[in-house]
MARLOVO-465208 format. One record per residue (C-alpha): residue in three letters; x negated, y negated, z. Coordinates in steps of 0.5 Angstrom, whole numbers, plus 2048, in hexadecimal, padded with zeros to 3 digits. Layout:
N
@code->ALA&px->X&py->Y&pz->Z .
...
***
This chain:
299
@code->UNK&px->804&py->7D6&pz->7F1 .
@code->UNK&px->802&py->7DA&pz->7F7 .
@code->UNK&px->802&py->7E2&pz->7F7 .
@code->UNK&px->807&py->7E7&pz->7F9 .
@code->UNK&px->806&py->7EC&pz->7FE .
@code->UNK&px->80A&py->7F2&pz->7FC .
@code->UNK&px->80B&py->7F8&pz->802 .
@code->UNK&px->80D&py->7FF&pz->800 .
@code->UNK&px->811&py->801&pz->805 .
@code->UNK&px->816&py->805&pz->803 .
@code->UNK&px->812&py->80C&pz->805 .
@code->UNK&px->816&py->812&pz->808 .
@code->UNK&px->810&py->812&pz->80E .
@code->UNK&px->811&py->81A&pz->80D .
@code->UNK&px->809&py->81C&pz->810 .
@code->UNK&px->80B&py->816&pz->817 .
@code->UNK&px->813&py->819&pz->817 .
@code->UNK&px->815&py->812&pz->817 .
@code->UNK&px->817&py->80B&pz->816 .
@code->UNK&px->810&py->809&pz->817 .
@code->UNK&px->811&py->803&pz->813 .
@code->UNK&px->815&py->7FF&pz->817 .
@code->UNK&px->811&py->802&pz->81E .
@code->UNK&px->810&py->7FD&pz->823 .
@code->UNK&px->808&py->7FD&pz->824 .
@code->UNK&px->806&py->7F6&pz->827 .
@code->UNK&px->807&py->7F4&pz->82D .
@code->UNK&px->80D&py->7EF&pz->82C .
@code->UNK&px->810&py->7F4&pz->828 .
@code->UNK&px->80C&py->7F4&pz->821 .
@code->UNK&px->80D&py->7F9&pz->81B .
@code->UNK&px->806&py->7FA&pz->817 .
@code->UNK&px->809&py->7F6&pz->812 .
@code->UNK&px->809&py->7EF&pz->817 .
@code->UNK&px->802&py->7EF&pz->817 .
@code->UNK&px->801&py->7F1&pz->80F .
@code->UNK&px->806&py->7EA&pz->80F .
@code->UNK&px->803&py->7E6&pz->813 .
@code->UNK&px->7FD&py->7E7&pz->810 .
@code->UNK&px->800&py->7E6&pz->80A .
@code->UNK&px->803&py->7DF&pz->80C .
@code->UNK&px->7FC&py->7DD&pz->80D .
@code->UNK&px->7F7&py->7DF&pz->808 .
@code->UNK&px->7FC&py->7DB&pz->804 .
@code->UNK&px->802&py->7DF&pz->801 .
@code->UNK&px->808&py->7DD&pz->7FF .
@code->UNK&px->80E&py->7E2&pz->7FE .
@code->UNK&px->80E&py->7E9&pz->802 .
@code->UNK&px->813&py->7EE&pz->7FE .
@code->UNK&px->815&py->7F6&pz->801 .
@code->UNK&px->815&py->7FB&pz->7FE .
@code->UNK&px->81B&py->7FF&pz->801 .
@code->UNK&px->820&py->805&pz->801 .
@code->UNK&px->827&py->801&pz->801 .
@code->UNK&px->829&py->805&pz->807 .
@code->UNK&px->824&py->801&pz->80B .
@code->UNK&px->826&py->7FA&pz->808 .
@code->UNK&px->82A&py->7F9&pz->80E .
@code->UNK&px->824&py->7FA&pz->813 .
@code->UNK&px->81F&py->7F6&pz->810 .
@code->UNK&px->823&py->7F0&pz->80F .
@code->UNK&px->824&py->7F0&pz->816 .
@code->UNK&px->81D&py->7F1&pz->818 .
@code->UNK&px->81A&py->7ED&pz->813 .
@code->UNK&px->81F&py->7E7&pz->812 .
@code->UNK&px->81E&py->7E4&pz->819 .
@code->UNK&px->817&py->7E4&pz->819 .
@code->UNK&px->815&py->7E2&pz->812 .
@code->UNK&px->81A&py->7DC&pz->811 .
@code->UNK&px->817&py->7D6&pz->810 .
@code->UNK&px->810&py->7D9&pz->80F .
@code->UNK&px->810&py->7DD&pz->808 .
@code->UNK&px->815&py->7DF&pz->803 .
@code->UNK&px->818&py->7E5&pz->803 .
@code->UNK&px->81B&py->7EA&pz->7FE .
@code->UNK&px->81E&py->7F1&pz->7FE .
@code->UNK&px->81D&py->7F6&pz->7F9 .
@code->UNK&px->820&py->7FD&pz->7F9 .
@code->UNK&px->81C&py->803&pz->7F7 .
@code->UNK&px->822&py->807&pz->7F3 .
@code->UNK&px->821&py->80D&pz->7F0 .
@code->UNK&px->824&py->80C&pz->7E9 .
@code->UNK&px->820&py->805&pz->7E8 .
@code->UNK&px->81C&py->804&pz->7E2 .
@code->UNK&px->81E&py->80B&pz->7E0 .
@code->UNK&px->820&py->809&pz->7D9 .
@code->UNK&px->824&py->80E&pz->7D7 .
@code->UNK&px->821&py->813&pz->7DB .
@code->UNK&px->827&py->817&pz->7DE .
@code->UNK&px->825&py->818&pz->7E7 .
@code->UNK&px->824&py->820&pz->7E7 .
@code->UNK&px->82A&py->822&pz->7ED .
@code->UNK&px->824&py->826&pz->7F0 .
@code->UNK&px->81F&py->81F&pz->7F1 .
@code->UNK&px->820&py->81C&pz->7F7 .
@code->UNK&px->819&py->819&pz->7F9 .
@code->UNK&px->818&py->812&pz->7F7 .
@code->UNK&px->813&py->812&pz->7F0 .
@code->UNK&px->80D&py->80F&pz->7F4 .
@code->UNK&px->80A&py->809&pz->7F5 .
@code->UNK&px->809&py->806&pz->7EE .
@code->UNK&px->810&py->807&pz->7EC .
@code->UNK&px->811&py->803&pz->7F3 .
@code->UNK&px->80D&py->7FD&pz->7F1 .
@code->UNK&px->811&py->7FE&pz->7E9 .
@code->UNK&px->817&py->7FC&pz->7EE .
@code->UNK&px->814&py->7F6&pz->7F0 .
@code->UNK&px->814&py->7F3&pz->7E9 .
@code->UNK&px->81A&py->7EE&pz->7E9 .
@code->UNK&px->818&py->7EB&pz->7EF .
@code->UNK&px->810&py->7EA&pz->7EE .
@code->UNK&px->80E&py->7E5&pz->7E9 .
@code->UNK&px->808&py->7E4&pz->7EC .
@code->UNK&px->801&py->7E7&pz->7ED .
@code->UNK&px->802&py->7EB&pz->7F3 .
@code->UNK&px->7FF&py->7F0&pz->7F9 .
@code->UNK&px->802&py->7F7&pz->7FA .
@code->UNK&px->801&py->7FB&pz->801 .
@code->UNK&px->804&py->800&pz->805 .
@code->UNK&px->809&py->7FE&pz->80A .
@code->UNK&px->806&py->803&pz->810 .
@code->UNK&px->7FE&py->801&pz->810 .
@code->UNK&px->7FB&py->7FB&pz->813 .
@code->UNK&px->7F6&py->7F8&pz->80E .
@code->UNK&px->7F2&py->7F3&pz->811 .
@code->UNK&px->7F2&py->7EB&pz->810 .
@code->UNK&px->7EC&py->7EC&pz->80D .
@code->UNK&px->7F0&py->7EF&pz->807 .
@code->UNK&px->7F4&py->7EB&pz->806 .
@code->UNK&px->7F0&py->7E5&pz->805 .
@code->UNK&px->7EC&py->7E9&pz->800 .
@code->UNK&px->7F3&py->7EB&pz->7FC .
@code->UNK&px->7F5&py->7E4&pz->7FD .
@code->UNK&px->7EF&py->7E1&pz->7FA .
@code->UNK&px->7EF&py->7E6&pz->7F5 .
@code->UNK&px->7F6&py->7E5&pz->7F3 .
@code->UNK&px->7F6&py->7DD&pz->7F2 .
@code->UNK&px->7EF&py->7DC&pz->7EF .
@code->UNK&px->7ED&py->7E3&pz->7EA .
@code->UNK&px->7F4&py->7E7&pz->7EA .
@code->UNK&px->7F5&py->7E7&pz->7E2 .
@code->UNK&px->7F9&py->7ED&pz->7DD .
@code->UNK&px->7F2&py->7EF&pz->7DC .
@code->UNK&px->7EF&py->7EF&pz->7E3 .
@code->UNK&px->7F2&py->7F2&pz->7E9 .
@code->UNK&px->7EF&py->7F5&pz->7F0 .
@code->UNK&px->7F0&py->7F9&pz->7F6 .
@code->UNK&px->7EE&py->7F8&pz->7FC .
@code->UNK&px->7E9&py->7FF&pz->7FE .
@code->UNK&px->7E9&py->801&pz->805 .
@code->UNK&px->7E3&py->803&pz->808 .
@code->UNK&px->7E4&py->80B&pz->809 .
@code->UNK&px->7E2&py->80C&pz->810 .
@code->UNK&px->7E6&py->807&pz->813 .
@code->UNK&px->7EC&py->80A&pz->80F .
@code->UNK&px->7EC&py->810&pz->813 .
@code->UNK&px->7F1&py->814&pz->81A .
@code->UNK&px->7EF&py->817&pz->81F .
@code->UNK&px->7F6&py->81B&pz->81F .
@code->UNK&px->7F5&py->81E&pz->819 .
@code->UNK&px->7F3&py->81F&pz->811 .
@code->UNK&px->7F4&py->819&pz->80D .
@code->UNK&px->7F5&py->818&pz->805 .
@code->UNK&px->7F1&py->813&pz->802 .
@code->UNK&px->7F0&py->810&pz->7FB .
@code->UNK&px->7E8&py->810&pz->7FA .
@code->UNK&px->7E6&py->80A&pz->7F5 .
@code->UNK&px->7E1&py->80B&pz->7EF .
@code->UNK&px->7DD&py->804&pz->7EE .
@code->UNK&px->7D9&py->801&pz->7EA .
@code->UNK&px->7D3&py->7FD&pz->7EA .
@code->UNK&px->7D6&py->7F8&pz->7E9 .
@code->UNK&px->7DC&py->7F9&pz->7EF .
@code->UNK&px->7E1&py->7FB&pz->7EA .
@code->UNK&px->7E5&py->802&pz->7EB .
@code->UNK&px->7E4&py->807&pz->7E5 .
@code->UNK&px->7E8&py->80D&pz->7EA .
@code->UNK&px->7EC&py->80F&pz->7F0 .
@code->UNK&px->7ED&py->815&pz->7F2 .
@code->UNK&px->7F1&py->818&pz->7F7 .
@code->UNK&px->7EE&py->81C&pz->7FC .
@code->UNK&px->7F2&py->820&pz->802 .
@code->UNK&px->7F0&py->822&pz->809 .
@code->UNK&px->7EC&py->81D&pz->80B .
@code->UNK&px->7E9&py->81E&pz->811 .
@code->UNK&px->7E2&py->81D&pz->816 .
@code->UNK&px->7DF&py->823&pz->818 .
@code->UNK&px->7D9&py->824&pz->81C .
@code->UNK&px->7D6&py->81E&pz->819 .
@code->UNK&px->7D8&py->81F&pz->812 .
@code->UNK&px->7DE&py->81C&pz->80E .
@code->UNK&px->7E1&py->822&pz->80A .
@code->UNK&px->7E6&py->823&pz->806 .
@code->UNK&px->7EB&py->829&pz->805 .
@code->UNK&px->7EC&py->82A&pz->7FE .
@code->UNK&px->7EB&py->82D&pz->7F6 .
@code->UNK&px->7E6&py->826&pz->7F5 .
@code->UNK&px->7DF&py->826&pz->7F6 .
@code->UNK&px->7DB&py->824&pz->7FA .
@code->UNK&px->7DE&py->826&pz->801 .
@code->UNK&px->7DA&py->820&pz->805 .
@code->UNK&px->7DC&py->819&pz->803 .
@code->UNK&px->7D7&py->813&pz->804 .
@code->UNK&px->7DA&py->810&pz->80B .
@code->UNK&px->7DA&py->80A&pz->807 .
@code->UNK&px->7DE&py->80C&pz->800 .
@code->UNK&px->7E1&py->807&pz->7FF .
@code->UNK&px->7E9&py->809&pz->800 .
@code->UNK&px->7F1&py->806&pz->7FE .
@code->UNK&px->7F6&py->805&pz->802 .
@code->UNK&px->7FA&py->802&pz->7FD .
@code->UNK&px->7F8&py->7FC&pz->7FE .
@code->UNK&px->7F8&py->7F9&pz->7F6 .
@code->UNK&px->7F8&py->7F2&pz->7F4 .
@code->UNK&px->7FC&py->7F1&pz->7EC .
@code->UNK&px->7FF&py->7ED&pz->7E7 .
@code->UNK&px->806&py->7ED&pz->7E5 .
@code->UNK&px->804&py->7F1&pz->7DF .
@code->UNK&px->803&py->7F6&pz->7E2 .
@code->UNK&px->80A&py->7F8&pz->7E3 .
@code->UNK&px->80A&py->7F8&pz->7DB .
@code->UNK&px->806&py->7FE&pz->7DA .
@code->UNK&px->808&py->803&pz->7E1 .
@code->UNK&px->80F&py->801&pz->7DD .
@code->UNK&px->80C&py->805&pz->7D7 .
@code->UNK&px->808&py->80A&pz->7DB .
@code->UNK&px->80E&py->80C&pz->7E0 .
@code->UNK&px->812&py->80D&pz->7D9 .
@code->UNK&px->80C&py->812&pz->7D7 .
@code->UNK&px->80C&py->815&pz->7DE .
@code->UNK&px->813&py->817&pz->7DE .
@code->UNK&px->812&py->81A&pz->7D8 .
@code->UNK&px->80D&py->81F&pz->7DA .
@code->UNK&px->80F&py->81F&pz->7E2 .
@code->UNK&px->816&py->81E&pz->7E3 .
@code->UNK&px->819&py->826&pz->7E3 .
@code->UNK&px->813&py->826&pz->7E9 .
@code->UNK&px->817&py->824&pz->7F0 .
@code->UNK&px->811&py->822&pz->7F3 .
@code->UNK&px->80D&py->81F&pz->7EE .
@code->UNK&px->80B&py->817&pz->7F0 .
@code->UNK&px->809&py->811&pz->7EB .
@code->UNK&px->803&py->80D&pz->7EF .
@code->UNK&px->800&py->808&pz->7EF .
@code->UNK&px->7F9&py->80A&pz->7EE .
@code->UNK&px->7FC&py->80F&pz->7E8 .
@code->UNK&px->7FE&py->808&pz->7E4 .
@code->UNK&px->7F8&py->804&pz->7E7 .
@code->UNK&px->7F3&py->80A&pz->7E3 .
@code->UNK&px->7F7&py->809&pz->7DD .
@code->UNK&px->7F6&py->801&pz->7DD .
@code->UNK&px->7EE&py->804&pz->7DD .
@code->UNK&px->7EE&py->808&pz->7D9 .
@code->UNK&px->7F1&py->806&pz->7D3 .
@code->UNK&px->7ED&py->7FF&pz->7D3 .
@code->UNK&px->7F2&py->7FA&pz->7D5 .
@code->UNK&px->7EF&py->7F7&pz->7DC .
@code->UNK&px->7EA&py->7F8&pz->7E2 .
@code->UNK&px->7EB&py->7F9&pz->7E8 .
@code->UNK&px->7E7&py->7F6&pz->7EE .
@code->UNK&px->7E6&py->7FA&pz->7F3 .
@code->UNK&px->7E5&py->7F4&pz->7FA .
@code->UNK&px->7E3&py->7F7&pz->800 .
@code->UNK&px->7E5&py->7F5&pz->807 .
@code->UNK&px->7E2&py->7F5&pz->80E .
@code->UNK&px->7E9&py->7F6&pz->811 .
@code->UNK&px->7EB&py->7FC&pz->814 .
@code->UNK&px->7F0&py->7FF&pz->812 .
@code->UNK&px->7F5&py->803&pz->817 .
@code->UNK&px->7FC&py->806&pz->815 .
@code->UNK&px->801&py->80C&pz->819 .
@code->UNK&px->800&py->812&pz->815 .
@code->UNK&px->802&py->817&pz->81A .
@code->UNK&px->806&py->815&pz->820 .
@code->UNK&px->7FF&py->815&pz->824 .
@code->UNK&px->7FD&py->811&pz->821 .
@code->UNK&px->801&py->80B&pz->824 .
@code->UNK&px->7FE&py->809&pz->82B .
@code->UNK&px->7F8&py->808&pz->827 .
@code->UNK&px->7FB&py->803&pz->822 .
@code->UNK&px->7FE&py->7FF&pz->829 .
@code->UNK&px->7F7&py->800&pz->82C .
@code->UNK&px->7F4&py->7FD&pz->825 .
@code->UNK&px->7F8&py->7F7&pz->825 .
@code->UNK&px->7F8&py->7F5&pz->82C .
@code->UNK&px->7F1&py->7F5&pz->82B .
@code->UNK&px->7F2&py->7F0&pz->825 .
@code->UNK&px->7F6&py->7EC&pz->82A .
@code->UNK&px->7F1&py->7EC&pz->82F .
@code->UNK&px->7EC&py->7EA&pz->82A .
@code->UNK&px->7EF&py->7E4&pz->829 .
@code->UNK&px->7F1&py->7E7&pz->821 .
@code->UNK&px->7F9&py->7E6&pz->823 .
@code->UNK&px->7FD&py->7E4&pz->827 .
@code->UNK&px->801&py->7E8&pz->82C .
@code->UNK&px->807&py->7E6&pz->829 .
@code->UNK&px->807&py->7E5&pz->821 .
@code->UNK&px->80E&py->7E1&pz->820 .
@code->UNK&px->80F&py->7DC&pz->826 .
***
């Protein structure tokens, strides 16, 4: 059975100001999410499923159901604010989505499969995705999962700070911590990092998430578990967010698997701020220079 490749993309784009999900970028009207796909479909996966705000259903279907007909299954799951809440009551004040861990529990009826999760607005490179579809077909199991570590430097904006999770590996390549450090940027020759954590200066070549995480099915058991806890904690909180990373460093930490950090030679780009667009466009046209895609991806 071939993997899935999971997309989150049902963010409210607050820092962009924007729907920057469904922004054209490539030069025959190509989203971020295209080349994502395309490289998908050719490393090898079988199924695409969007993570999506219902109010967005109708876009995307008459974005993406063209383009994708014949190609790759495609399937549709809505991020609603009550799912999997079991027997928690919505506070009347929550009005944000509850994170990116509870966006993958929505998906757990429709993915049976060992998949790939990433984000619907960063470009992420073929070489990952072979990576991820390699590790998704021949070492995936309920006790081995991975993440796909970005090299730091090719992970920062000219136009601003950024946040980035910075992975603590192993000898043996295994991730034993992310933390997440804020206002990231290079100044002066140095990458530094304004916030409470030490040290100030990161490595330039930490080894960074981008949520680009490789699981097993199994995984939707245990954030199912993790989120009921999380509610109990958090949920008079309004802002308070469930990740990723919160139930990854729980599946670590309690003895129930590894996690393989696979690093990548890609480059990685995405539209933090609004400036940051002409450079993705200038970045993929040079990719389509280079012969890495065509000019236009669906013809």
């Amino acid at each position: 059975m071939q993997p899935t490749l999971l997309i989150l993309a049902a963010g409210m784009a607050s820092r962009y100001g924007s729907m920057k999900q469904i922004q054209a970028f490539g030069p025959s009207g190509e989203t971020i999410m295209d080349y994502s796909i395309y490289d998908a479909i050719r490393a090898g996966f079988g199924k695409v499923v969007f993570i999506i705000r219902k109010d967005f259903a109708e876009d995307f279907k008459n974005i993406f159901e063209p383009k994708l007909k014949g190609r790759i299954a495609v399937d549709y799951v809505f991020q609603e604010m009550t799912a999997f809440m079991d027997g928690f009551a919505l506070p009347a004040e929550r009005t944000k989505p509850w994170g990116t861990a509870h966006a993958v529990l929505c998906a757990k009826n429709a993915v049976k499969e060992p998949f790939a999760v990433i984000n619907a607005d960063d470009f992420y490179g073929r070489d990952a995705f072979e990576k991820a579809h390699a590790f998704l077909t021949k070492d995936c199991t309920p006790e081995i999962y991975s993440i796909i570590g970005y090299d730091l430097q090719k992970t920062l904006s000219d136009n601003g700070t950024v946040n980035r999770g910075v992975c603590q590996v192993d000898a043996k390549g295994n991730l034993t911590s992310i933390v997440e450090r804020i206002n990231i940027a290079d100044k002066e020759g140095k990458v530094l990092c304004d916030d409470e954590h030490e040290p100030k200066e990161l490595p330039r070549h930490s080894s960074v998430s981008m949520n680009f995480w490789c699981f097993h099915p199994s995984i939707f058991t245990i954030s199912q578990q993790l989120f009921n806890q999380f509610l109990a904690e958090h949920i008079t909180k309004p802002k308070a967010e469930f990740f990723i990373p919160i139930v990854a460093d729980q599946f670590i930490k309690d003895g129930s698997g590894v996690i393989k950090v696979i690093p990548t030679s890609a480059q990685w780009f995405g539209v933090t701020y609004k400036e940051d667009a002409p450079g993705v466009q200038e970045s993929l046209n040079t990719l389509i220079s280079d012969g890495e895609y065509p000019t236009a991806l669906w013809q």
